[in-house]
N, C-alpha and C positions, 0 to 999 in steps of 0.2 A: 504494500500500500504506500503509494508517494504522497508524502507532507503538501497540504496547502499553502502557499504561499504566504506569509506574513507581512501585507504591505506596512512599511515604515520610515518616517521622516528621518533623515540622522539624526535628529537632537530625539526622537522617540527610540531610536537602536540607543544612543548614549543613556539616555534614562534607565532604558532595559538594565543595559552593563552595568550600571552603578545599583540600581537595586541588585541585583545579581552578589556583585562584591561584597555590598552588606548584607545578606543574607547569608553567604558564607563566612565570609571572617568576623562578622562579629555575632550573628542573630542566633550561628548554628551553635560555636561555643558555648555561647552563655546559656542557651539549652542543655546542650549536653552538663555543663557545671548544677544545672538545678536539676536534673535527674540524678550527678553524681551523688548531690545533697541530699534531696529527696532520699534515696537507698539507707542511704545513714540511716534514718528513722527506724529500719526494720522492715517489718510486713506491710508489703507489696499489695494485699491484696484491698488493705483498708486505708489507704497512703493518697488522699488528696490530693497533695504536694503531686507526688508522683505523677499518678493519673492525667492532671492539670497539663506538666510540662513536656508528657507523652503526646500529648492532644497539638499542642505546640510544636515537636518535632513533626509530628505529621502533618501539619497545614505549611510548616518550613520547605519541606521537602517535596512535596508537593506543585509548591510555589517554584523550587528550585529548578525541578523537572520543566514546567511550562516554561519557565522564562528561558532555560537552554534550549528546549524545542524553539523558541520564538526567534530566536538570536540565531540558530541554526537556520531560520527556514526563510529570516528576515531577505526581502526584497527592498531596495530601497528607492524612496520617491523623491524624483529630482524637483525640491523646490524650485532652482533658480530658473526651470525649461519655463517658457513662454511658448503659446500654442495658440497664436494670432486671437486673442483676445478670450477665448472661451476657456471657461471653467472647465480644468481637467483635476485630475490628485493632485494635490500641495498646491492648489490656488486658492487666494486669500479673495473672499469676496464680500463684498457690502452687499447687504439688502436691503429692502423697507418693505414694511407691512404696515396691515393697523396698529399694530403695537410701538411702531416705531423701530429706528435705524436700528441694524445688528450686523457685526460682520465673523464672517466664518472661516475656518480653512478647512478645506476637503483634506480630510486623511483616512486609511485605512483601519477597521475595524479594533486593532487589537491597540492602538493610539488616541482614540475616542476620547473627547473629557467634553461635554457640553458647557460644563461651569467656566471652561479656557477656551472657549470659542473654538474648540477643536470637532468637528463633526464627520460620523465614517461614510465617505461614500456610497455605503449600503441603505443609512438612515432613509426616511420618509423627504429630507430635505436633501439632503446630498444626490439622491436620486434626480430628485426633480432639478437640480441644479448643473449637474455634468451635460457639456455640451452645450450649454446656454451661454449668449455672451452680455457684455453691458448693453443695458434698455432693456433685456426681454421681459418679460408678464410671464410668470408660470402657477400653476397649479399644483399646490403640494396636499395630497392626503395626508393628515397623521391624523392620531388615537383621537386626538378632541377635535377632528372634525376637518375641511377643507378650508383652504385659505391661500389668499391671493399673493404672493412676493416678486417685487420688483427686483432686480438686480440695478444697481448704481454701479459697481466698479469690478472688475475682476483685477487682480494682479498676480 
């Protein structure tokens, strides 16, 4: 079975890497040190403590695994390409709506942050938005309903 591709910005591969690094050198340690602690206590089987920082190696490792599959499988998206004015990945775009001015950047799915004006391509808006250039009207479906966005700028 071949890995899906992980579209990714350089600074969202770097993000990866540095979580990654912390997760090993410091997050896995200090786990492994409270399970050494925990043991002290004796029996295993009624050991909170224990229990607690097992559940924590597991969400660690875990973590560890996806982010080296991510990193392994990462593709990366050339911000700097211009593509005669239309919204493609890594283009930073203005809109308006009734809610007023927002602007976005098309990125790939596993980079996503809505709160940082990051949106995946796949979303209900980044859909409706690839391939569009400055001025168009489009029509975006999402969960609360249809609603009309202009685009003002692509870069």
């Amino acid at each position: 079975m071949q890995d899906k591709p992980v579209l990714l910005t350089q600074e969202g591969l770097q993000k990866l890497q540095e979580e990654l690094d912390h997760l090993i050198n410091e997050r896995r340690p200090e786990i492994a040190q409270r399970i050494k602690h925990a043991k002290e206590f004796g029996d295993l089987s009624e050991n909170a403590e224990y229990e607690d920082a097992k559940n924590d190696q597991g969400f660690i490792e875990g973590r560890i695994m996806t982010i080296e599959q991510m990193i392994r499988n990462a593709s990366l998206i050339d911000t700097d390409e211009k593509v005669d004015g239309f919204v493609h990945l890594g283009s930073t775009v203005n809109v308006k709506d009734e809610f007023g001015e927002t602007r976005y950047t098309i990125v790939g799915s596993a980079e996503a942050d809505a709160g940082s004006g990051k949106i995946s391509l796949e979303s209900p808006v980044g859909k409706a938005l690839m391939g569009r250039r400055s001025g168009d009207e489009v029509e975006v479906e999402t969960p609360g309903g249809s609603r009309r966005v202009q685009i003002l700028q692509v870069a």
